[in-house]
N, C-alpha and C positions, 0 to 999 in steps of 0.2 A: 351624378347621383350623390343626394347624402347620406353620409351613416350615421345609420340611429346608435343611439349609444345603447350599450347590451347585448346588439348585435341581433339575432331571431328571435331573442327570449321573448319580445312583445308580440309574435304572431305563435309562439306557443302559451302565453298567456291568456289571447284568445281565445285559441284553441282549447286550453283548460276552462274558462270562462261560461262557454257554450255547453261546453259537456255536463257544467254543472245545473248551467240554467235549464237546458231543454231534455237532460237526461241523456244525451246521445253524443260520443265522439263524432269529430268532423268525417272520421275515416264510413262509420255508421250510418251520419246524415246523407252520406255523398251515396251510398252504396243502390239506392235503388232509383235515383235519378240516373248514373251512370249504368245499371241494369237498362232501365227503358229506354234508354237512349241506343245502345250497342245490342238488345236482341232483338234478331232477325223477327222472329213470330210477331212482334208488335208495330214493325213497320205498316203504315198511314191508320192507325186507329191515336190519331189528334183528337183532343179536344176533352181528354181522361183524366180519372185523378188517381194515380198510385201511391199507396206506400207500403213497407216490409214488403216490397217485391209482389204486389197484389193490387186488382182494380177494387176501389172501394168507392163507396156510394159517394159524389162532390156537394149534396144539398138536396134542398127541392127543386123540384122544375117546373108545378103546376104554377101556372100566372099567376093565381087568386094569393097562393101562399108569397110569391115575390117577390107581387103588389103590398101587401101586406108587411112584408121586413124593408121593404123600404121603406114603406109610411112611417114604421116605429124608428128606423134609425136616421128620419129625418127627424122626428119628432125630439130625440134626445140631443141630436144635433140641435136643435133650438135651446134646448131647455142649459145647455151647457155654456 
């Protein structure tokens, strides 16, 4: 293996990196994927979207609405 010269500094640079872009430490980002993952109560309800430790709504689901955003994000996809 080789070493990086710095040594960790560039995976805490990262780490600083992230925190500034998306507002949230790594230790914060990780905290409620590793919640879902290790509690019991939410074992086989797949297919969810959480975060801050909570189910929250993933989009639409009616067809007419998801016919419709794909129409427009093929449509910008052409136009780009």
């Amino acid at each position: 293996m080789l070493a990086r010269p710095g040594g960790d500094a560039g995976r805490h640079q990262l780490g600083n990196l992230s925190a500034r872009l998306f507002g949230r430490s790594p230790a914060k980002g990780a905290d409620t994927p590793l919640w879902a993952a290790a509690d019991p109560s939410l074992r086989g309800r797949t297919g969810r979207y959480f975060a801050d430790r909570a189910e929250k709504d993933a989009g639409p689901r009616d067809p007419a609405t998801i016919a419709a955003l794909r129409r427009r994000c093929a449509s910008v996809l052409v136009e780009a």
